[in-house]
C-alpha positions as CSV (number, residue, x, y, z in Angstrom):
1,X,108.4,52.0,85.2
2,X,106.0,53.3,88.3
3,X,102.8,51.8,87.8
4,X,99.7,54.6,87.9
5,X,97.3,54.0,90.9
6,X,93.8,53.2,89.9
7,X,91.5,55.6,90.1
8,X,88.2,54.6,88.2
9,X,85.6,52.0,90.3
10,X,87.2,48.3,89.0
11,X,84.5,47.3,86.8
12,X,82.0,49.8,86.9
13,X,80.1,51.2,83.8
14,X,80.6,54.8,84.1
15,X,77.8,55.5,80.9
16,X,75.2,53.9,82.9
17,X,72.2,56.2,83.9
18,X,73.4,58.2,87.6
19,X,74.9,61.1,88.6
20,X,78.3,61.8,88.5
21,X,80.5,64.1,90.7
22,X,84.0,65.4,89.1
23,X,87.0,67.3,89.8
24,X,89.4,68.8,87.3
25,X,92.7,70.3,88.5
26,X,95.3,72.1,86.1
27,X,98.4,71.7,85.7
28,X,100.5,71.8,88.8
29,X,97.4,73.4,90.2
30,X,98.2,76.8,89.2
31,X,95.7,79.7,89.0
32,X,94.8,79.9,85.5
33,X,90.9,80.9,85.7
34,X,91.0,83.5,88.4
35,X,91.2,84.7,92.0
36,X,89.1,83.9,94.9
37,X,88.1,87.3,96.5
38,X,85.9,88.0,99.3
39,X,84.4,84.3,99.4
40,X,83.6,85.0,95.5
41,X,85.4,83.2,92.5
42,X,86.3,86.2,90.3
43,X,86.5,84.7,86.5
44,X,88.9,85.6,83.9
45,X,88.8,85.7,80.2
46,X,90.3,81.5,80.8
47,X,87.9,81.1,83.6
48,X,85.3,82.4,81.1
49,X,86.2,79.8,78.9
50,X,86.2,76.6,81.2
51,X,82.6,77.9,82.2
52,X,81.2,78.3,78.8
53,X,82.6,75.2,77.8
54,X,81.5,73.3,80.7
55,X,77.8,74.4,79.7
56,X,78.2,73.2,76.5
57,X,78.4,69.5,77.6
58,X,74.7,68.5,76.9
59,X,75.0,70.2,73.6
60,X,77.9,67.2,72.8
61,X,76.9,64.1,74.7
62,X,73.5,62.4,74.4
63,X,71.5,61.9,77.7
64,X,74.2,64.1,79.5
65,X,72.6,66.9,81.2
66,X,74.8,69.1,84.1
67,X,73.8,69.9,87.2
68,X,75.6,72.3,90.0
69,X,78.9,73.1,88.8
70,X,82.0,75.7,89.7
71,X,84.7,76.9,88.2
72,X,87.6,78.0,90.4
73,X,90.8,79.4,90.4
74,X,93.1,76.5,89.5
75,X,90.0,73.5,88.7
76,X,87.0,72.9,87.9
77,X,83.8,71.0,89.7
78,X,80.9,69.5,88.8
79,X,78.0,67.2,88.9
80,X,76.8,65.1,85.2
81,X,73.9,63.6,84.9
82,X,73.9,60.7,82.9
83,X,69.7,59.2,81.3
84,X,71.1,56.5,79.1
85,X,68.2,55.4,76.6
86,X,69.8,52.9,75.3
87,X,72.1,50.9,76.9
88,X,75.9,50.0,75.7
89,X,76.0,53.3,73.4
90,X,79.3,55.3,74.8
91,X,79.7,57.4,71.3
92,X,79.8,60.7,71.7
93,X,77.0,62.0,68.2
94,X,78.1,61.5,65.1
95,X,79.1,64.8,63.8
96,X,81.5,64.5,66.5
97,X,83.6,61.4,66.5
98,X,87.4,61.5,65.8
99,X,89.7,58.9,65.0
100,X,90.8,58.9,68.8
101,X,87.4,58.6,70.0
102,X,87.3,55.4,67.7
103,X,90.4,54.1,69.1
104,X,90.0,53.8,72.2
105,X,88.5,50.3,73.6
106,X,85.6,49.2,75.5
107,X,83.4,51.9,74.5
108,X,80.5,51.3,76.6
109,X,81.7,51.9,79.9
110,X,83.6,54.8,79.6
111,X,81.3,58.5,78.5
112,X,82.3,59.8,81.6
113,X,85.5,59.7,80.5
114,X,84.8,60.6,77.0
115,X,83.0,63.8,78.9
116,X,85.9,64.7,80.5
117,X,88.7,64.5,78.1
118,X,86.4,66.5,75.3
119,X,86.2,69.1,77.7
120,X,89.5,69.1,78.6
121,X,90.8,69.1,75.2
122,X,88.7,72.0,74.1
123,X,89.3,74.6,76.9
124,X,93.3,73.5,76.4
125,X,92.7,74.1,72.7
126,X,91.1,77.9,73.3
127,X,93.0,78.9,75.9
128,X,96.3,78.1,74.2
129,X,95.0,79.3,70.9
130,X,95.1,83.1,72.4
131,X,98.3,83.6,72.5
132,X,101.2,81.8,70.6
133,X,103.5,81.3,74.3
134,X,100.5,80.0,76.3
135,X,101.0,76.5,77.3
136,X,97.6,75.5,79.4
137,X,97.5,72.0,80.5
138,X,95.3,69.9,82.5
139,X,96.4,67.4,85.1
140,X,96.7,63.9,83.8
141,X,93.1,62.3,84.6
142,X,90.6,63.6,87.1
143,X,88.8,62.5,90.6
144,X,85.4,61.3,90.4
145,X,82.6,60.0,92.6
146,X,79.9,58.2,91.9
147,X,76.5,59.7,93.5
148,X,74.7,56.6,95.2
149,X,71.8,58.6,97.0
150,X,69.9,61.8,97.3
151,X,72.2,62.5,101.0
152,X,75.2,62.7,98.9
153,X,73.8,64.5,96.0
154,X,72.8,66.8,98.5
155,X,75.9,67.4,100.7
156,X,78.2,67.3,97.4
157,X,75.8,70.6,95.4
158,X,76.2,72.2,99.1
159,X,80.1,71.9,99.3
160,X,80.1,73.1,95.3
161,X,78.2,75.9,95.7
162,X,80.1,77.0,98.8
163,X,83.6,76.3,97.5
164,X,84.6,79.8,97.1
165,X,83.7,80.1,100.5
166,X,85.9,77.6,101.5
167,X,88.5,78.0,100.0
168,X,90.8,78.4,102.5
169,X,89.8,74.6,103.4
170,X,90.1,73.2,99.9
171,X,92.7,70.2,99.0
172,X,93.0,71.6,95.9
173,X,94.4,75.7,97.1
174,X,98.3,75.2,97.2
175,X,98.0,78.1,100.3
176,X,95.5,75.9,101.8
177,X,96.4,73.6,105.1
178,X,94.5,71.0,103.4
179,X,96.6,70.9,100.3
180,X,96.8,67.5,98.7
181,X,95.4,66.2,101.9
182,X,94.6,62.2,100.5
183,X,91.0,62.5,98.5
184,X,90.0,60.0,100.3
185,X,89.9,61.2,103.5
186,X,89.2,64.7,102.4
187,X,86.1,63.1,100.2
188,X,84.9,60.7,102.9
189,X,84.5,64.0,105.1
190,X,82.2,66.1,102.9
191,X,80.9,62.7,101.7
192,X,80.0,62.2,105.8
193,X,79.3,65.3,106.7
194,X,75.8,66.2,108.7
């Protein structure tokens, strides 16, 4: 059986206070949530949908706030803030725990996660709940960077609010000669960048 590469920081809390950069790609990256036209990421009703939802976040998660954000054509981007208040507490609020939530182990280092998958699981949920022969899905997982200093905050707001205008550039646009260029090095770039 292959093994799955690592993707999370070994050992690192990700529901300790900081802010957090993501990356969510559908499903064989295809366009579900719109077209990029003119430099300008023209929504649909599913794009819609991942952008309501992805507002909603703070209204779920305790000391989450989001900050720059974008939904575009085939994934979505964005920037959590995490203000823990009290340490070790991972659980998303009361009215909103499930059985899987509950199930899952070593619960106080993973609300990132827990972020992520809630949001996943709802916009799948809607958007599949349309119609009866949609079949949305989500990549497995997601890409994420953890913000260490006010350069990279910087530099990683700049390259999501310009992402439409990029998207010729991005790893992530199958027509794109930076298609599934290795995150690192495409990361480390924007990361770098002056």
């Amino acid at each position: 059986m292959k093994e799955r590469k690592q993707i999370r920081l070994k050992g690192y809390d990700y529901s300790r206070s900081g802010y957090y950069f993501a990356t969510i790609c559908t499903q064989n990256r295809e366009e579900w949530f719109g077209k990029v036209k003119s430099g300008i990421t023209r929504l649909n009703k599913f794009g819609e949908i991942a952008k309501n939802f992805w507002t909603e976040i703070p209204g779920h998660f305790e000391d989450v706030e989001i900050d720059e954000f974008s939904i575009m054509p085939n994934h979505a981007h964005g920037i959590l803030i995490i203000e823990r208040n009290m340490v070790g507490d991972a659980y998303m609020r009361p009215h909103q725990r499930n059985a899987f939530m509950h199930s899952l182990q070593d619960k106080t280092k993973m609300l990132l996660s827990k972020i992520i998958q809630q949001y996943k699981a709802s916009v799948t949920h809607k958007i599949n709940n349309f119609q009866n022969d949609l079949h949305f899905q989500w990549q497995r997982s997601f890409y994420d960077h953890v913000i260490r200093n006010e350069s990279e905050l910087f530099r990683i707001r700049e390259y999501i609010q310009n992402n439409a205008l990029r998207w010729d550039l991005d790893r992530e646009n199958p027509l794109s000669k930076n298609f599934n260029l290795d995150h690192s090095r495409y990361w480390k770039e924007i990361y770098d960048s002056v």
